[in-house]
C-alpha positions in Angstrom: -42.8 -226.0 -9.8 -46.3 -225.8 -11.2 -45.2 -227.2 -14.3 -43.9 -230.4 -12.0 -47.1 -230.1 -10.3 -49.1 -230.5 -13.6 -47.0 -233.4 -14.9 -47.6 -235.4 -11.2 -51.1 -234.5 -11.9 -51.8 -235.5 -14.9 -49.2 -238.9 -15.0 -51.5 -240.0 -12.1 -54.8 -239.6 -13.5 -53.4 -241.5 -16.8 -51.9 -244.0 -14.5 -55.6 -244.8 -12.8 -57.2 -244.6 -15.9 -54.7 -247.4 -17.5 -55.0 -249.3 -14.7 -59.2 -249.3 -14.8 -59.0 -250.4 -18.6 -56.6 -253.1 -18.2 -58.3 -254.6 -15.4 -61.7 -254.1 -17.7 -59.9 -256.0 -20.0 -57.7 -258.7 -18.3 -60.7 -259.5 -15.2 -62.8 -262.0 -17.8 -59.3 -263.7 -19.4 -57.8 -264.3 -15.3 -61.6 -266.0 -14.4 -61.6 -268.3 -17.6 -58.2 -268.9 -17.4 -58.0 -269.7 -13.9 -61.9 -270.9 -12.8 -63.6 -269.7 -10.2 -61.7 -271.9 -7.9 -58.2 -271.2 -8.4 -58.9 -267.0 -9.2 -60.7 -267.4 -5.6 -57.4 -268.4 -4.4 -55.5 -265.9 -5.8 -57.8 -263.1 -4.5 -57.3 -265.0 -1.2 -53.4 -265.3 -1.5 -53.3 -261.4 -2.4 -55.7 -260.9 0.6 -52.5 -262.4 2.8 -50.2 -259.5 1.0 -52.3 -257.0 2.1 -52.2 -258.0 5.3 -48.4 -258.0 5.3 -48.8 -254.6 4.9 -49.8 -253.8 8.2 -46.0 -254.9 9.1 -44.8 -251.4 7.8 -46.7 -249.8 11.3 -47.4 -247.1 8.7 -44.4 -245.4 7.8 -44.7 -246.0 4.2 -47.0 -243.6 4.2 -45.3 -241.0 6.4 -42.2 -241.8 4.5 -43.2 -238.9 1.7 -43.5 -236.2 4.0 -40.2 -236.7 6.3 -38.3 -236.8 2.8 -40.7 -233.9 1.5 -39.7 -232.2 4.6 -35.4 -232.7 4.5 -35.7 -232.2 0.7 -37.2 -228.6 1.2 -35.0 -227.7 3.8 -32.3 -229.0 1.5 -30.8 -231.0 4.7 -29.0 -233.5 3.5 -27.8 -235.4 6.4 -31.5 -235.8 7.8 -32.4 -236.8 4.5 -30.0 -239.8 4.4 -30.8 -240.3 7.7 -34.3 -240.7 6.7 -33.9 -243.2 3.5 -31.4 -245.3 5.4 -33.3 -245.7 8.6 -36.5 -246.4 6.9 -34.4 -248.5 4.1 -33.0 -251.2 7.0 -36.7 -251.0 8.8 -38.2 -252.2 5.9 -35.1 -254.4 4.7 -35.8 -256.1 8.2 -39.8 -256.3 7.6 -39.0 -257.6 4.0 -37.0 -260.6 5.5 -40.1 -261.8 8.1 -42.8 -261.4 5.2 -40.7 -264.2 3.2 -40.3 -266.5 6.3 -44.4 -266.0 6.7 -44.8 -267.2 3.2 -42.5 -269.7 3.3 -44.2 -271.0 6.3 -47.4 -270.6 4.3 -46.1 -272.7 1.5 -45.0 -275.3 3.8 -48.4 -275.6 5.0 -51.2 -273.8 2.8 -54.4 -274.7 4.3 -53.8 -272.7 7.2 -55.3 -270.0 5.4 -57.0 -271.8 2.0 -58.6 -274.5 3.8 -59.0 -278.3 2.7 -60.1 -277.5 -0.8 -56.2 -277.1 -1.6 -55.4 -280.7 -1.9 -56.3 -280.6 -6.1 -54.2 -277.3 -6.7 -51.1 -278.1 -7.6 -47.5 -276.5 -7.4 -49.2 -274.1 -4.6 -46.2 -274.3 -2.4 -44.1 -272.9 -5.3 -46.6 -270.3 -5.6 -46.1 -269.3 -1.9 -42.6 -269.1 -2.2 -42.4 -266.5 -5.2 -45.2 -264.8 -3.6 -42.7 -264.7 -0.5 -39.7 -263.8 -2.6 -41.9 -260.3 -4.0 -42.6 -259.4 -0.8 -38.9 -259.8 0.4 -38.4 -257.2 -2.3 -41.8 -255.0 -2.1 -41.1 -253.2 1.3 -37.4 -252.0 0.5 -39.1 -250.9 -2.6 -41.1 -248.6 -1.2 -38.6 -246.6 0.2 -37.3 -245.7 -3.5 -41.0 -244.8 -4.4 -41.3 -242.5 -1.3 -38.1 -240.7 -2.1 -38.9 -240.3 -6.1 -42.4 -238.6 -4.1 -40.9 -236.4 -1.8 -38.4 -234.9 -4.5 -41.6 -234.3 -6.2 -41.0 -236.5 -9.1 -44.2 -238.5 -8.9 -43.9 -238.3 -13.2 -41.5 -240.7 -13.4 -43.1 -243.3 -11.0 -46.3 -243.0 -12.9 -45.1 -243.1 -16.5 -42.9 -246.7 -15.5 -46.2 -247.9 -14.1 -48.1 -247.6 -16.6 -45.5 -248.7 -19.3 -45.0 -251.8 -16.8 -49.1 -252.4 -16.8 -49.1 -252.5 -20.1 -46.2 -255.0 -20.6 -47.6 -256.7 -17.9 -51.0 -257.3 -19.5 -49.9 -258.7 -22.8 -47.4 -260.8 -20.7 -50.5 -262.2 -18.9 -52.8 -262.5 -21.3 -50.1 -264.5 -23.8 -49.0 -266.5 -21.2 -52.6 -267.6 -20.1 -53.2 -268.5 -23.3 -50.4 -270.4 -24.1 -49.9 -272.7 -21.1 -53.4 -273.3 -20.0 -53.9 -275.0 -16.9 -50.9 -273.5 -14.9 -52.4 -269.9 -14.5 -51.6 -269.7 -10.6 -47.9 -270.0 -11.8 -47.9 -267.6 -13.9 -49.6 -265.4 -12.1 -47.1 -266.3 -9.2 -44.0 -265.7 -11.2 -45.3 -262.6 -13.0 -45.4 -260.6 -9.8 -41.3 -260.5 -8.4 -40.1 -260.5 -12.0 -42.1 -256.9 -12.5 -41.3 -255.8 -9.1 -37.6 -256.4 -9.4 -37.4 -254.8 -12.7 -39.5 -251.9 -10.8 -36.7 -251.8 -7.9 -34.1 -251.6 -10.3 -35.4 -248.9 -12.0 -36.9 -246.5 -9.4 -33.8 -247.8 -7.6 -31.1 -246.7 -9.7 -33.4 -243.4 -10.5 -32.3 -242.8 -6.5 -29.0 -243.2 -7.2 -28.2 -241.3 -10.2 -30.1 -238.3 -8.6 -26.9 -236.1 -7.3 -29.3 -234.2 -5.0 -30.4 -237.6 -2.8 -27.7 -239.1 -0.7 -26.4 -242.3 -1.0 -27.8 -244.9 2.0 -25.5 -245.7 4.3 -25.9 -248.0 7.5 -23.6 -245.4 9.3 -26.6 -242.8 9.1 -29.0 -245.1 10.5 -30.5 -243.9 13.8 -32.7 -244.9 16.2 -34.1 -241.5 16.7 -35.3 -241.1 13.3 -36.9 -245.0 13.5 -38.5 -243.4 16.4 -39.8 -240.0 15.1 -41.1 -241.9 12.0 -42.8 -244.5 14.1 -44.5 -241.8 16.4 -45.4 -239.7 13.4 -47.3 -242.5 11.5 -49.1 -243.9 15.1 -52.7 -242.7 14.0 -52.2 -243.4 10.3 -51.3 -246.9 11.3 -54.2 -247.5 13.1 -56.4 -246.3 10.1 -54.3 -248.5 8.0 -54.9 -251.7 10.2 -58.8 -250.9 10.3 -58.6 -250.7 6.9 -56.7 -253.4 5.9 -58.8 -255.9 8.5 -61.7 -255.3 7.2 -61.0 -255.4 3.6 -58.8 -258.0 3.6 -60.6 -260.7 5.4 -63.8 -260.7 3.4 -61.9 -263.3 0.8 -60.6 -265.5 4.0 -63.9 -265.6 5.4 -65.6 -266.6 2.2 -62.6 -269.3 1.2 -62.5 -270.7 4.6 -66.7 -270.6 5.5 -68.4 -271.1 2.1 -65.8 -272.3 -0.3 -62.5 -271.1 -2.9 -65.4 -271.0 -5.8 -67.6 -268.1 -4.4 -64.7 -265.5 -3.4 -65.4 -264.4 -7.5 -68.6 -263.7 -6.7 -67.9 -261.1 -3.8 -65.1 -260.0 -5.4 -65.9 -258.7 -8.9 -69.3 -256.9 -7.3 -66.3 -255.1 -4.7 -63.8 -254.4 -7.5 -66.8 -252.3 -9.5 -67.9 -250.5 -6.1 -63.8 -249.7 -5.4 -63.7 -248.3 -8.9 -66.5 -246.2 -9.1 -65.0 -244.9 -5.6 -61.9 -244.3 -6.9 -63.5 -241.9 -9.8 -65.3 -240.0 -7.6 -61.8 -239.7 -5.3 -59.8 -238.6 -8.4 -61.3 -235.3 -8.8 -58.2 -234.3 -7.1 -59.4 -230.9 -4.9 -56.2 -229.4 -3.0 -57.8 -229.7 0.2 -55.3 -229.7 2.7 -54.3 -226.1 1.7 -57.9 -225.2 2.0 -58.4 -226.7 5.5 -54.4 -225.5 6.4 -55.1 -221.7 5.9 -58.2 -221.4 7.9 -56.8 -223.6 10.9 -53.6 -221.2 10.3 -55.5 -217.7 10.5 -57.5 -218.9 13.5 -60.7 -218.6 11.6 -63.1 -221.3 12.4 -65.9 -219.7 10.7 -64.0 -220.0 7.4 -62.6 -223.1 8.1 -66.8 -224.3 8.9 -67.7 -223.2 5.2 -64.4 -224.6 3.4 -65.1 -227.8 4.9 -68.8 -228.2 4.4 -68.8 -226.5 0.4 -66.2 -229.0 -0.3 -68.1 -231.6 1.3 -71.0 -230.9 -1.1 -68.6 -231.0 -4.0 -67.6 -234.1 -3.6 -70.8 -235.7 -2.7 -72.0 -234.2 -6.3 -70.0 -237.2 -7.6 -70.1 -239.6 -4.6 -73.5 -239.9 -4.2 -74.1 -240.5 -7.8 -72.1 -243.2 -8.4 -74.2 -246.0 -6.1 -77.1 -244.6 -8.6 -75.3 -244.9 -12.0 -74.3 -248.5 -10.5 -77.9 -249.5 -8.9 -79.4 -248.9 -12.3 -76.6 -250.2 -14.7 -73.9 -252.2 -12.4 -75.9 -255.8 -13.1 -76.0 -255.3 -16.5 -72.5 -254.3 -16.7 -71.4 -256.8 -15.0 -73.3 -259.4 -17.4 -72.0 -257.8 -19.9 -68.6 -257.6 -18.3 -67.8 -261.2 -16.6 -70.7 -263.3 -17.7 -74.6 -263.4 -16.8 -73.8 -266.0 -14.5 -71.6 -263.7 -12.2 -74.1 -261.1 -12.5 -76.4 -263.0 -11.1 -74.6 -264.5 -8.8 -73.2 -261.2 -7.7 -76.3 -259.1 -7.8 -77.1 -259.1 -3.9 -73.8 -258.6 -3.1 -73.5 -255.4 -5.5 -76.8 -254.0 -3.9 -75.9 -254.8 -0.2 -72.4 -253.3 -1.1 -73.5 -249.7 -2.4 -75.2 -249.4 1.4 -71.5 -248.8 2.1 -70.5 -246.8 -0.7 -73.3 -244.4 0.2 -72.0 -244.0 3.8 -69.0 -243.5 2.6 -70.2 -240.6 0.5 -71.8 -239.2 3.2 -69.3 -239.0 5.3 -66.4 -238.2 2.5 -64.8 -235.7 4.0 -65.2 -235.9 7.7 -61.9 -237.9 8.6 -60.2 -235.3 6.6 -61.1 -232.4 8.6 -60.4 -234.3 11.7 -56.9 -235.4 10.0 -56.5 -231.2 9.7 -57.1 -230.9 13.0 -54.8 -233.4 14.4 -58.0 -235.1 16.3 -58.2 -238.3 14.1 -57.1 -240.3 17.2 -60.1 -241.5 18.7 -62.3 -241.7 14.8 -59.1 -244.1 14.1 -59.2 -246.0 17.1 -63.1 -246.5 16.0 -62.6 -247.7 13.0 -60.1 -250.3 14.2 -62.3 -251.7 16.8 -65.3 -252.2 14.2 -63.1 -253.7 12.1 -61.9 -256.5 14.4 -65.4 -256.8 15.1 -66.3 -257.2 11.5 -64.4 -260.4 11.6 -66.4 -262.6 13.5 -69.5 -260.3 12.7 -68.6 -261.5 9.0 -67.9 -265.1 9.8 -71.4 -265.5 11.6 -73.0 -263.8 8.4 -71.6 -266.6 6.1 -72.8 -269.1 8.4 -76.2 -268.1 8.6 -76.9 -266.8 4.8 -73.9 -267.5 3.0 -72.4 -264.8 1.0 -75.2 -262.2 0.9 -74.4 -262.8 4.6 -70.7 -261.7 4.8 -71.4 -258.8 2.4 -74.1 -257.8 4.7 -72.4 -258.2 7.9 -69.4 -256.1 7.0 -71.1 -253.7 5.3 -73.1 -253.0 8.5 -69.6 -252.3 10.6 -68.8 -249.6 7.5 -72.1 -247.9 7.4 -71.6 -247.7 11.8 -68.1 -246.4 11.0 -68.9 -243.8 8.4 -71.9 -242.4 10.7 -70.0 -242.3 14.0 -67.3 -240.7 11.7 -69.8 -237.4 10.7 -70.6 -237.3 14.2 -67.3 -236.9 15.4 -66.0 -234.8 12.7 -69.3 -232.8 13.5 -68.6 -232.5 17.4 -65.0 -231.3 16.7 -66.1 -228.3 14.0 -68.6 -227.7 16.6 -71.2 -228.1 13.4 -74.9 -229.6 14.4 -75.3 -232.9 12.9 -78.9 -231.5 10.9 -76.6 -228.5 10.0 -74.0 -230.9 8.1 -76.8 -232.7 6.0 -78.8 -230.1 5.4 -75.4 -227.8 3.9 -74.6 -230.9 2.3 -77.1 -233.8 1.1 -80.4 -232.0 1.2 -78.9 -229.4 -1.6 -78.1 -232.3 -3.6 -81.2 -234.7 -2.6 -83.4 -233.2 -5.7 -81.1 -233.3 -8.6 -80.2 -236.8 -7.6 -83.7 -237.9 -7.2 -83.9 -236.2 -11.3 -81.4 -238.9 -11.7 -82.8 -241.7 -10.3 -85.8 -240.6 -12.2 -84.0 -240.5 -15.6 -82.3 -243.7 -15.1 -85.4 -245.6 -14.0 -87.3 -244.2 -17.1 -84.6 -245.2 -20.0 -84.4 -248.7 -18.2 -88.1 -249.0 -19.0 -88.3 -247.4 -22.7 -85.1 -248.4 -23.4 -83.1 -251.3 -22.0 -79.6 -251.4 -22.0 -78.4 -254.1 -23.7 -74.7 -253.6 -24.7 -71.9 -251.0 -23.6 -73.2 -248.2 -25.9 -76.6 -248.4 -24.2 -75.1 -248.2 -21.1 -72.9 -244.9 -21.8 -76.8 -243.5 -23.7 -78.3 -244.0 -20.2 -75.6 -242.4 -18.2 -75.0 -239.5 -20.6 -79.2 -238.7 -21.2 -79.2 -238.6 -17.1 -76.3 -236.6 -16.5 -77.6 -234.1 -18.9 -80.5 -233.4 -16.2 -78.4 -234.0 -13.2 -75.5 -231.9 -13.9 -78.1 -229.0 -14.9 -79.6 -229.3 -12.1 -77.0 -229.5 -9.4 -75.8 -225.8 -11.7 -79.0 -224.2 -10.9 -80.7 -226.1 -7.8 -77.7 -226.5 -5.6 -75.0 -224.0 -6.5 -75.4 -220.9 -5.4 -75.2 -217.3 -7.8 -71.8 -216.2 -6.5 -70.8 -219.9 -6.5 -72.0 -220.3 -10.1 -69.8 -216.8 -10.8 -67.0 -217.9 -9.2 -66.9 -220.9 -11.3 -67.6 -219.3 -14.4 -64.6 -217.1 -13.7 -62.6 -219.9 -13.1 -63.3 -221.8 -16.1 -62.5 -218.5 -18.4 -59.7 -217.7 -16.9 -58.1 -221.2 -17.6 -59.2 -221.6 -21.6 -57.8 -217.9 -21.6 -54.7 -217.9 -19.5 -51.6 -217.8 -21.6 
């Protein structure tokens, strides 16, 4: 089992890491191929799929743990009630998202506004957008399963083989037929998601120890369970997607196709540096699991708030790193003109990657604690009202205004978020910050310090200054945070730790 555990482990951290340098490397071929118009209208189109996604009323997510659960209690007949229930729900669901985007490619400018009277064949593109989706949600039920047999491995190694393929397929493609990028890009997507379904597909089927579907073990109680189960998570999941999803709708349809690039690649840099301080990977549910367990709320105070602080150590340091190096990057990156363009929006943006990081763990705990409910129903509300909070921003100032206006609803959300999570592990709110980003605030301010000097002696000017900067500073910041902010039995423990794993046989 741990030898399953390492392989899930370490296929998904080379999965993210594949999937950071090929959008590194395919990003500046889609915007030259496609201009800043017609790659604003993909970013919008995909905007639409990921609001289709709402139509799974979460059980995609749930899915892992009901098949997790049968699997372990090796009870077959729940378990093929489970895939085949949630097979026809989604079979269902997969059939209604093709009739929305054939009604979209009927008539586009509901959602892409006048400007799409010059783009042409973007019907066709609807209806292969429309044809991926028919297949994407019966998909996921053959991802889910592969999970909860534990055999993330093999999802992750076809992923990254398909990104690969996938890449060089784009970028050829691009190059060869100029001028019909939205087409390609359009056709590119069911072609690798069918060759994905028949692959994790038949995977399912050849696996003697998963039952075969069958519409015979569908059920309306298991629709039911599933559907009750994934309530809350669904209502995270809509306040999620709302509010990330309808930044490129509001920009398309308020200020213009041509400036969604400009929001965008600022957010895709903020979403990646989030996601590398996310992959550390800490087993926290078992943490959180044991104390609530025992009873012990005094052990389950401390496990939440020291692993709080641990992943603040990275959390908060990435809006830094991308304060003092993110323009250049991007410059460096895209072009000088999207780093330009883009620099408010990056600056207004990392307001919300810091409240994020400062409340990084508190839905968790409240997750742990089965009281998410009411931080959930938050989240949603806020992100309704981001919409025409959002929409009143890019009428007033334009794209510094959208960015603004929605970042405002996350910062709200990520501070009401500590303060509930607070009230619930009956934790002061000055207690929190000052277990948490007060034992931090000095070796970070060491970093601001070392960035802001090598920016003045030595400007970066290319990717190898840029890696010199971050790796002079993070030889004071890591020292620091060892002797400022960890403790001597801490520092022990960890010390222990790391010998025991170069020595363990």
């Amino acid at each position: 089992m741990s030898k399953k555990l390492l392989l899930n482990s370490l296929s998904g951290t080379a999965l993210y890491a594949v999937n950071v340098v090929v959008t590194f490397i395919i990003s500046p071929v889609l915007i030259r191929a496609l201009g800043n118009r017609d790659y604003g209208l993909w970013e919008l189109v995909m905007s639409v799929i990921g609001y289709m996604g709402l139509l799974d009323l979460g059980i995609g997510g749930s899915l892992v743990r009901f098949v997790s659960v049968a699997d372990g209690r090796q009870d077959k007949e729940d378990l093929q009630q489970t895939i085949s229930t949630a097979f026809t729900f989604f079979a269902i669901v997969g059939f209604v998202a093709v009739l929305i985007f054939l009604s979209l490619g009927y008539s586009p400018g509901i959602i892409a506004g006048s400007e799409i009277k010059n783009i042409a064949n973007l019907s066709t593109v609807f209806i292969l957008l429309g044809i991926n989706a028919g297949m994407l949600f019966p998909l996921q039920v053959f991802i889910t399963t592969l999970m909860g047999v534990q055999r993330h491995y093999f999802i992750n190694n076809v992923r990254i083989v398909l990104v690969i393929i996938r890449a060089c397929f784009t970028y050829y493609l691009l190059l060869r037929y100029q001028g019909r990028g939205l087409i390609i890009l359009a056709l590119l997507e069911p072609i690798f998601t069918a060759i994905q379904f028949a692959l994790f597909a038949g995977a399912v089927f050849i696996d003697r120890n998963i039952p075969k579907l069958s519409l015979s073990a569908v059920t309306y109680y298991k629709a039911k369970e599933m559907i009750t189960f994934s309530a809350k998570s669904a209502t995270m999941l809509i306040a999620s997607r709302l509010q990330n999803q309808s930044v490129p709708l509001i920009i398309g349809n308020m200020i213009g196709l041509g400036q969604i690039v400009y929001y965008v690649i600022p957010n895709r840099l903020v979403n990646y540096a989030k996601g590398m301080s996310q992959a550390i990977g800490f087993p926290l549910a078992p943490y959180f699991g044991a104390a609530i367990g025992r009873g012990d709320h005094s052990e389950l105070v401390k496990s939440w708030l020291n692993t709080t602080l641990a992943l603040q150590i990275v959390s908060l340091a990435m809006p830094i790193v991308i304060f003092f190096c993110g323009e250049t990057f991007l410059g460096l990156w895209i072009g000088k003109e999207y780093a330009i363009a883009g620099h408010m929006v990056l600056y207004i943006l990392l307001a919300g990657m810091v409240a994020d990081s400062l409340a990084t763990n508190a839905f968790r705990i409240l997750t742990a604690q089965g009281k998410h409910g009411r931080c959930a129903l938050l989240w949603l509300i806020l992100s309704l009202l981001s919409i025409p909070v959002g929409i009143f921003g890019a009428h007033k100032w334009g794209l510094t205004g959208v960015a603004a206006a929605t970042t405002m609803v996350t910062v709200l959300a990520n501070l009401l978020t500590v303060y509930m999570a607070c009230t619930a592990m009956q934790v002061p709110l000055i207690t929190y910050f000052k277990e948490t980003l007060l034992r931090i605030a000095l070796p970070l301010m060491l970093f601001v310090a070392a960035l802001w000097c090598l920016g003045i002696i030595y400007p970066a000017k290319n990717y190898v200054d840029l890696l010199l900067h971050l790796f002079l500073a993070s030889c004071i910041y890591l020292p620091a945070i060892w002797l400022l902010t960890l403790g001597a039995d801490l520092r022990e423990r960890l010390q222990d730790l790391i010998r025991m794993r170069i020595f363990a046989k």
